[in-house]
C-alpha positions, 0 to 999 in steps of 0.5 A: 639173891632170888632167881627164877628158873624155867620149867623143866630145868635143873636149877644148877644148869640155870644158875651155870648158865647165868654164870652162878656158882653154888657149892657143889664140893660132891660135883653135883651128885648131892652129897655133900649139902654144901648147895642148899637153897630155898625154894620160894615159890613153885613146886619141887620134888623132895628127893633121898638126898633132899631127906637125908640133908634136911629136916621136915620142917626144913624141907616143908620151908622150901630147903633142898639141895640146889644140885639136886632140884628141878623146875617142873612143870612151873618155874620156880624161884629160889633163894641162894647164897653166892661165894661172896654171901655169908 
């Protein structure tokens, strides 16, 4: 599923708001990695926890922790996985 959050947005509260329910087992502080996305398209800063789940070549594709990430100054788009997606 593709969705496109606004600017100055974390993307967890634009998913909650469209009644989308990522994994966030940790209740959002970033540690468990259970609500990895795919950035598509914008920009997004890597932040610690984004290092410590994901690989460089990984993170350089766009994967960072969907409790984690924020739109900036752009809206980004973002590749989930729902509950009901593999």
């Amino acid at each position: 599923m593709l969705i496109i959050c606004p600017p100055n947005t974390r993307l967890q509260d634009c998913l909650l708001s469209r009644s989308i329910h990522i994994l966030t087992a940790c209740g959002g502080r970033g540690n468990c990695g259970k609500c990895a996305v795919k950035v598509i398209s914008g920009e997004t800063a890597i932040n610690t926890m984004d290092r410590l789940w994901f690989s460089e070549e990984q993170l350089e594709a766009g994967w960072r922790l969907g409790c984690q990430v924020f739109a900036k100054d752009e809206q980004i788009t973002v590749e989930v996985k729902t509950g009901s997606e593999g």
